[in-house]
C-alpha positions as CSV (number, residue, x, y, z in Angstrom):
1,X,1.4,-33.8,6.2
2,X,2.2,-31.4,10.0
3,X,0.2,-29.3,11.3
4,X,3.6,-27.1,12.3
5,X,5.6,-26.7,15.1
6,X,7.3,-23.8,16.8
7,X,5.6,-20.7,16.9
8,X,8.5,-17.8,15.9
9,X,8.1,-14.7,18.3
10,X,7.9,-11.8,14.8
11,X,8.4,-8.1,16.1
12,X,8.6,-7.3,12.0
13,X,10.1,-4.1,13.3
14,X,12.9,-4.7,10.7
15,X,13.8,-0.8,9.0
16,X,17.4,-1.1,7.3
17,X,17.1,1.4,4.8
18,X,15.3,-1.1,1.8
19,X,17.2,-4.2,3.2
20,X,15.4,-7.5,3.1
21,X,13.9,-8.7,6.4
22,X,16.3,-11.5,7.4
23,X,13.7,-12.7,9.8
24,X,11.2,-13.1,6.4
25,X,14.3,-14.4,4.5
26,X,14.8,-17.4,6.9
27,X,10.9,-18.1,7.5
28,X,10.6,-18.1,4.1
29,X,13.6,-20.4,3.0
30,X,13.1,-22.5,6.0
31,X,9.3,-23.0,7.0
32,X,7.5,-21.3,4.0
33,X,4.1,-22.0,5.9
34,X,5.0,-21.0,9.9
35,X,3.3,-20.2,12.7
36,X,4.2,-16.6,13.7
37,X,3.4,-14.3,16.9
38,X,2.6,-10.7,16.3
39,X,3.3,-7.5,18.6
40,X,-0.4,-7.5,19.1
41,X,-3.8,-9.1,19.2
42,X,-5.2,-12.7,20.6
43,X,-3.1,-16.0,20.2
44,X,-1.0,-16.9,16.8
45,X,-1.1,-17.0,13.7
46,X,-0.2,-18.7,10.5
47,X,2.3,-17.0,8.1
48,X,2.6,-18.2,4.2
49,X,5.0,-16.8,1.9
50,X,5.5,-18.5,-1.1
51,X,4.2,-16.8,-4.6
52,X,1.7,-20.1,-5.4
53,X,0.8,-20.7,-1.9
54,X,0.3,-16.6,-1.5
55,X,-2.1,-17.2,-4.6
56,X,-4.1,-19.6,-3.0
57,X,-4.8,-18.1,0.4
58,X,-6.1,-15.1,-1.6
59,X,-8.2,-16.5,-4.0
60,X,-9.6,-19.6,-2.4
61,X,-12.8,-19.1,-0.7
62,X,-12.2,-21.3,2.2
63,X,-10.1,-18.6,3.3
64,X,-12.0,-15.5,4.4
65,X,-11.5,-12.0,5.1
66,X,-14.5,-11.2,6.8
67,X,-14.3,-14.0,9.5
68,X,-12.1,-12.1,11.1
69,X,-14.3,-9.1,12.0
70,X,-15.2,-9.0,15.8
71,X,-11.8,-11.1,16.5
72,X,-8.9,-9.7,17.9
73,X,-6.3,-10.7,15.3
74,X,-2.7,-10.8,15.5
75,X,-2.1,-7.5,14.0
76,X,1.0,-5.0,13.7
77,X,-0.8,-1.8,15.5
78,X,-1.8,-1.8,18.4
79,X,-5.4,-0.7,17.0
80,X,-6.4,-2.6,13.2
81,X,-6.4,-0.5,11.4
82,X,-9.1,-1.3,9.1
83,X,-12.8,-1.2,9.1
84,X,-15.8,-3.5,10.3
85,X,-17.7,-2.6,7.4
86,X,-15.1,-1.7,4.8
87,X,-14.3,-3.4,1.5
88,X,-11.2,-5.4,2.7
89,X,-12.6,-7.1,5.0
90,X,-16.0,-8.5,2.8
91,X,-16.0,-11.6,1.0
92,X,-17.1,-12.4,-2.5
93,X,-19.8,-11.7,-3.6
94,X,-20.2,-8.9,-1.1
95,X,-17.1,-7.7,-2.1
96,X,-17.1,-7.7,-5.9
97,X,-20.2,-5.6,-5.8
98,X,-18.1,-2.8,-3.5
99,X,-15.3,-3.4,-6.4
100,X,-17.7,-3.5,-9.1
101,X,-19.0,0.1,-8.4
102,X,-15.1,1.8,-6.7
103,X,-13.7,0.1,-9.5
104,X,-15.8,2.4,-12.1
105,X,-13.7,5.5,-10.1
106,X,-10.6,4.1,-11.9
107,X,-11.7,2.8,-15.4
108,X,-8.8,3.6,-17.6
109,X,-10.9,6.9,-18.9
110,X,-11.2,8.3,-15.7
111,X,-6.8,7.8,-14.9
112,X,-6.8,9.1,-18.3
113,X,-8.6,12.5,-17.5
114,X,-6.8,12.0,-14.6
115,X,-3.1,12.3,-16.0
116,X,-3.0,16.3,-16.9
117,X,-4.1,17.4,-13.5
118,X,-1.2,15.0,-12.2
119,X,1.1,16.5,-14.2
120,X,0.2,19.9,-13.6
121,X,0.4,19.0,-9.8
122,X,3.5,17.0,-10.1
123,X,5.3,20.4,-12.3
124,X,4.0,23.2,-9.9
125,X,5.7,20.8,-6.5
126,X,8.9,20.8,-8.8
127,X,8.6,24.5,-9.2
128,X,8.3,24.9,-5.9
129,X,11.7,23.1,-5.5
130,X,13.6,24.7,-7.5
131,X,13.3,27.7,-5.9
132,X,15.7,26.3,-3.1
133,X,18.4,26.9,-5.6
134,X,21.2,24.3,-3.9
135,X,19.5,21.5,-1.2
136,X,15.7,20.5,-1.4
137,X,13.9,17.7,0.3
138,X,12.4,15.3,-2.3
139,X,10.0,14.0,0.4
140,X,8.8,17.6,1.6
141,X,8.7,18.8,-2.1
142,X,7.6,15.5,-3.9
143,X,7.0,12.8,-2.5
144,X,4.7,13.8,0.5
145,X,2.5,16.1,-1.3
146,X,1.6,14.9,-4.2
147,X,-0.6,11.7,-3.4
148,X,-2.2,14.0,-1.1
149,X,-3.1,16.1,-3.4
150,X,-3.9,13.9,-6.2
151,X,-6.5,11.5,-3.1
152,X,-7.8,14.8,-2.0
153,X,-8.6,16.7,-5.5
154,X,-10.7,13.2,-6.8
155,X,-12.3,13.1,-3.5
156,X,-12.4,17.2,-4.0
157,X,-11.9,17.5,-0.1
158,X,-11.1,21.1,1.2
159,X,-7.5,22.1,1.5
160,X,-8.2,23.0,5.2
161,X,-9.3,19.8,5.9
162,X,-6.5,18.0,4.2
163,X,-3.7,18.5,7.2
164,X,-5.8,17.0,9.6
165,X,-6.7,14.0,7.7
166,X,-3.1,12.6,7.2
167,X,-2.2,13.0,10.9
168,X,-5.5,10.8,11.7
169,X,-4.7,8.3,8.8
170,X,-0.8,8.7,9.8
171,X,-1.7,8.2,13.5
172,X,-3.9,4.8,12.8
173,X,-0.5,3.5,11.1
174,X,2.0,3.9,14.2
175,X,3.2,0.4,15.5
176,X,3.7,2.2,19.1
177,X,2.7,0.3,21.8
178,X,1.1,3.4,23.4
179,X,-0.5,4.7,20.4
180,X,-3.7,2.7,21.0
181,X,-5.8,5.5,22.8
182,X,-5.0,7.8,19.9
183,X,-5.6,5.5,17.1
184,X,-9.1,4.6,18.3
185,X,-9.6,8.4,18.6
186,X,-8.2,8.9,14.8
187,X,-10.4,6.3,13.7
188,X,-13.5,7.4,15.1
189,X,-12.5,11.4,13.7
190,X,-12.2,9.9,10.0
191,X,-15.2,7.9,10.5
192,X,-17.6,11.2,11.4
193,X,-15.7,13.4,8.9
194,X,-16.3,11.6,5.9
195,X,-19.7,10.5,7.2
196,X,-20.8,14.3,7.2
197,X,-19.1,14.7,3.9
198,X,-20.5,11.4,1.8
199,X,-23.9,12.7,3.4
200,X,-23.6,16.8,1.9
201,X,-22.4,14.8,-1.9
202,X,-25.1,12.2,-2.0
203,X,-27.4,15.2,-1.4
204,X,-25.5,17.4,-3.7
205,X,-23.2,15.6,-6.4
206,X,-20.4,16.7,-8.2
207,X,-17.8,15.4,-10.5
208,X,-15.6,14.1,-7.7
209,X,-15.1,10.3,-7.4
210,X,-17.3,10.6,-3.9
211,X,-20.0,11.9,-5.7
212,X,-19.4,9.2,-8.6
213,X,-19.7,6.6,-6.0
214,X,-22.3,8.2,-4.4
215,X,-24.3,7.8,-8.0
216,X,-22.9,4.5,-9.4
217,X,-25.0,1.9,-10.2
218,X,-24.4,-2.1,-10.9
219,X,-27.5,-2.7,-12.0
220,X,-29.8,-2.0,-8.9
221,X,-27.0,-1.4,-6.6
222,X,-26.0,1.2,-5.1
223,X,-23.6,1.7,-2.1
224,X,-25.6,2.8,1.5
225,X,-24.6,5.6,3.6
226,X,-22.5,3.6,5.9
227,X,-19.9,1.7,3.0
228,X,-20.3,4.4,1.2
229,X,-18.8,6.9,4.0
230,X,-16.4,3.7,5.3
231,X,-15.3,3.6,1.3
232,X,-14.0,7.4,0.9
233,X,-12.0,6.6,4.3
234,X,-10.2,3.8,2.9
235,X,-9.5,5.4,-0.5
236,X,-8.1,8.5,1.1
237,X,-5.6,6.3,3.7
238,X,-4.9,4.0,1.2
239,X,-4.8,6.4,-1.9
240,X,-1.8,8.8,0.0
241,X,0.3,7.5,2.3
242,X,1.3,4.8,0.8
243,X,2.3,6.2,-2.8
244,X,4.5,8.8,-0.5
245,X,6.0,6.0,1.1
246,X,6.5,4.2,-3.0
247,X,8.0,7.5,-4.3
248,X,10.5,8.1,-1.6
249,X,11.4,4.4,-1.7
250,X,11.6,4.3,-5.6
251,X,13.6,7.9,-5.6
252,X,16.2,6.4,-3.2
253,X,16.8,3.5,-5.5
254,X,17.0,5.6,-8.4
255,X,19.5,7.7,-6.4
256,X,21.8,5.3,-5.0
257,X,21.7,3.1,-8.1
258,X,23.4,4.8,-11.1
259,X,22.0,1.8,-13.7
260,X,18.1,2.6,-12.0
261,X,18.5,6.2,-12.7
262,X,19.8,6.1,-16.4
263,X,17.9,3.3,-17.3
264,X,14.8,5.5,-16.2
265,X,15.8,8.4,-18.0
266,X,17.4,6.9,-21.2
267,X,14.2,3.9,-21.9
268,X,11.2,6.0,-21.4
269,X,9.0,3.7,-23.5
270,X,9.8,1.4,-21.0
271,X,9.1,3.6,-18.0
272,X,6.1,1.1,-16.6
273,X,8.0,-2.0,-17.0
274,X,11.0,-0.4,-15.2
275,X,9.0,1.1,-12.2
276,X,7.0,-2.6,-12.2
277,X,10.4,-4.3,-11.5
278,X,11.2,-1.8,-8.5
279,X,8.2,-2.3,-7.1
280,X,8.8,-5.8,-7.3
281,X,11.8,-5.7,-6.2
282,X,11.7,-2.8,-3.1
283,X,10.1,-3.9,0.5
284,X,7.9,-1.7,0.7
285,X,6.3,-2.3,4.7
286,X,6.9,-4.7,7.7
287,X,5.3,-7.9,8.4
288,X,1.7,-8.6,7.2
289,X,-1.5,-6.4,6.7
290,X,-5.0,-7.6,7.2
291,X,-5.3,-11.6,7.4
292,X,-7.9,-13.8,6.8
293,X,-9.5,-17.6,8.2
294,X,-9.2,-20.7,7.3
295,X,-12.9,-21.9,7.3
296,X,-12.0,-25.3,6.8
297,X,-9.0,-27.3,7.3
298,X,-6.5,-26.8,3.9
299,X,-3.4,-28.0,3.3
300,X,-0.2,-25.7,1.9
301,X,3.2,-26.8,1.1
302,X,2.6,-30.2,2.9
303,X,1.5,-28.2,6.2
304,X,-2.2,-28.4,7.2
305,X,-3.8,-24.9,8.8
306,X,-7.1,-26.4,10.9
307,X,-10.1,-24.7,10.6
308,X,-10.7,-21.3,12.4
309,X,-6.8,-20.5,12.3
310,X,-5.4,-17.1,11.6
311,X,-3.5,-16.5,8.3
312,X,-1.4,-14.1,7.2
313,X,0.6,-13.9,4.1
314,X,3.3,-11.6,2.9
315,X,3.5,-9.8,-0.7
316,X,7.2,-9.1,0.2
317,X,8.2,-12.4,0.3
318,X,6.4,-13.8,-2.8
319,X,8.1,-11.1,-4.8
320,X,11.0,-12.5,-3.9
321,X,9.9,-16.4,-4.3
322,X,12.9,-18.1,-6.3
323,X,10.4,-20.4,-8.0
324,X,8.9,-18.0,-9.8
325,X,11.4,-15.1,-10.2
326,X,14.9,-16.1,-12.0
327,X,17.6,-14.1,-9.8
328,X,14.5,-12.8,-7.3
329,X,17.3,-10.8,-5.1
330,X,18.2,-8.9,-8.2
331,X,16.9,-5.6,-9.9
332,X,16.5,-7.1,-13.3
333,X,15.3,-4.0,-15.5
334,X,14.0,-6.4,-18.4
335,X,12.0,-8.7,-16.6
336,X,8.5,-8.6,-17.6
337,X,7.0,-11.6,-16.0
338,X,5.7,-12.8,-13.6
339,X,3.4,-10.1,-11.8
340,X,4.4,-8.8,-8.5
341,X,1.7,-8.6,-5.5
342,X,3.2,-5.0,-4.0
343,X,-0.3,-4.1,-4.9
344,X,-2.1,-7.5,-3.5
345,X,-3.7,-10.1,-5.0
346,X,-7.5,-11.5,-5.5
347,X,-10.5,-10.0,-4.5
348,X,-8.1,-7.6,-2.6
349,X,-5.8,-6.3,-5.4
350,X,-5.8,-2.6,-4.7
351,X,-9.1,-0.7,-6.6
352,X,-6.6,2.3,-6.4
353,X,-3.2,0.9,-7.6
354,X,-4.0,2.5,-11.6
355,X,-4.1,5.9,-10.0
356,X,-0.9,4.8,-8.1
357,X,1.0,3.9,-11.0
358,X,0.1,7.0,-13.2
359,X,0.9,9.0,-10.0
360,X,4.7,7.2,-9.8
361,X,4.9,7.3,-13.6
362,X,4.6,10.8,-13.9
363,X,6.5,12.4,-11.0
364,X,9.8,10.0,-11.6
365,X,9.5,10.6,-15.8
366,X,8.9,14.5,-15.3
367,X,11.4,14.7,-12.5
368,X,13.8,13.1,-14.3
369,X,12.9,15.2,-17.3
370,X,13.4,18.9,-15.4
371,X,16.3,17.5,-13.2
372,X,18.2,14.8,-15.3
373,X,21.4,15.6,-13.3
374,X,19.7,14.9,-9.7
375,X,22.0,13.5,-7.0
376,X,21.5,13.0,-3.5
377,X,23.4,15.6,-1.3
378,X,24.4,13.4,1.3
379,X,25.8,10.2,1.7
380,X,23.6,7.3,1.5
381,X,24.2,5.8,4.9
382,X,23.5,9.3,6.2
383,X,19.2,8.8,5.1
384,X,17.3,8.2,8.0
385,X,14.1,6.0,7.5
386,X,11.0,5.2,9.5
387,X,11.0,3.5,12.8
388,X,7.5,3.8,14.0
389,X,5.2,2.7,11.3
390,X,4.0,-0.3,9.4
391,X,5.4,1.4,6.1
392,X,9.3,1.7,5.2
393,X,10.3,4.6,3.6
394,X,13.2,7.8,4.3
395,X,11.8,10.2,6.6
396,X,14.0,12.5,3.8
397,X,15.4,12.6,0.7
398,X,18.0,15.9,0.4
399,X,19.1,16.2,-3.3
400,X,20.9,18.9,-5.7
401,X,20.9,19.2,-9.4
């Protein structure tokens, strides 16, 4: 049994097109529990990236989320980026209330009323595109507006407003040393936006998913003015950027591997099983997101994390853990098993990631469907990608068909 040894200095500022981390590769081959310093926040931290172990840490409750409120973590931004009060960083059972009611936002009837409007949003982008006749951006025309739209017309927030709120939630996810001023500043601009808007719904509701969680019940429960106001922030940072980032990443695949793209086009039956493997498969960040704290000492792979220690783990590398994935460095399009974590895991599986799915389901199927002869219209090494966030993913995507 250790307790560790070296601490490895991690900048996670990796951003090779959708190359694996060979900083991530090595830790996780080598020292699959480490102890890892971040670009910012207090002291270290531990790092775990095996499947099983990954598993454990976000499952067992003597590892919480919520201890690490009021600490300055070891972080990737130079402001966290999350919430004092929001649902990531409770505990069960505080938590599986919160789920309990967001979760009834995204019951498989609600995607399901959900999937025209997607469409239709998803047909009038590509419309838009195809008036460019030769060149078009996928990222300006597809990628980048759609989860915006799709976030912002459950949440039924103005389209004035809607500009504004990406650069705030786009500003909160900069790594830049110097962006901490203007993060706080985003933060606090979110936080009094959506509190004056959860306040006009509760007062007035609709049929938008604010207003739904505004009047959901769990038996007496209902969410208060404050989660309620910190929930619609998190579900419109985490419900937009992030599927942009997805559909960029899994267009690029689709466009730089000829087997991806006819495999997509040809087995549409299999289109979720298919798009599950790239998820998989793609690294879709850097580094680690919110962590949680050992509240009692616990031993991992042999290596015991004391008591009040930091711990991180990373999704990327458990998708990629050998001892659960035959061939994990491979895009296998049959494999069916086991489950990837790209969306988390535990009490902190994303509430959000059906509305992803039917999202990335329906803009690579109907894509594919108006523009089956879609190439990129520049060489592959030519792509530029993010530098200066958390997220990977090509800053743009020109095609032709």
């Amino acid at each position: 049994m250790s307790t560790g040894s070296s601490v490895h200095n991690c900048p996670f500022d990796y951003a090779e097109a959708l190359e694996f981390d060979p900083v991530l590769r090595r830790l996780m081959t080598e020292e699959p529990v480490a102890r890892i310093r971040l670009p910012h926040g207090e002291g270290d931290a531990w790092l775990v990236t095996g499947y099983d172990d990954v598993r454990t840490v976000t499952t067992d409750r003597r590892f919480s989320r919520h201890a690490v409120v009021g600490r300055d973590f070891p972080r990737m931004t130079p402001e966290p980026i999350v919430q004092d009060e929001a649902i990531n960083v409770m505990d069960p059972p505080a938590s599986s209330r919160l789920r309990s009611l967001v979760s009834k936002g995204f019951a498989p009837d609600q995607i399901d009323r959900m999937r025209p409007r997607i469409r239709a949003a998803v047909n009038e982008l590509l419309d838009r595109m195809a008036e460019q006749r030769d060149v078009a951006d996928l990222m300006e025309h597809l990628a980048g507006p759609l989860p915006l739209i799709t976030i912002c017309e459950v949440l039924e927030i103005p389209a004035a407003d809607q500009g504004q709120l990406r650069a705030h939630a786009r500003t909160m996810m900069d790594i830049g040393i110097d962006n901490r001023a203007a993060a706080v500043q985003a933060k606090a601009d979110l936080r009094n936006y959506f509190t004056a808007l959860t306040a006009q719904r509760r007062a007035d509701p609709g049929e938008d998913l604010i207003s739904v969680l505004a009047t959901a019940r769990d038996g007496d429960e209902i969410l208060d003015d404050r989660e309620l106001a910190v929930m619609a922030m998190v579900l419109l940072i985490t419900g937009q950027d992030t599927t942009t980032y997805e559909l960029g990443n899994l267009s690029y695949t689709l466009l730089t591997r000829p087997e991806v793209h006819t495999a997509l086009r040809e087995r549409r039956e299999e289109l979720p099983q298919i798009i599950n493997e790239l998820l998989r498969f793609i690294p879709f960040r850097k580094g680690v997101g919110i962590p949680r704290v050992a509240t009692e000492d616990v031993e991992l792979s042999g290596v015991t994390i004391p008591a009040g220690d930091i711990v991180h783990v990373s999704y990327l590398t458990a998708n990629r853990d050998g001892r659960k994935f035959d061939r994990p460095d491979e895009l296998d399009l049959d494999r069916t098993s086991p489950p990837h974590m790209t969306f988390g895991w535990g009490a902190h599986h994303c509430l959000g990631a059906p509305l992803a799915q039917a999202e990335i389901e329906t803009a690579i199927g109907t894509l594919l469907d108006r523009f089956p002869g879609i190439a990129l219209a520049r060489p592959a090494e030519d792509i530029k990608w993010n530098t200066t966030s958390i997220w990977r993913y090509p800053l743009a995507l020109p095609v032709s068909w």
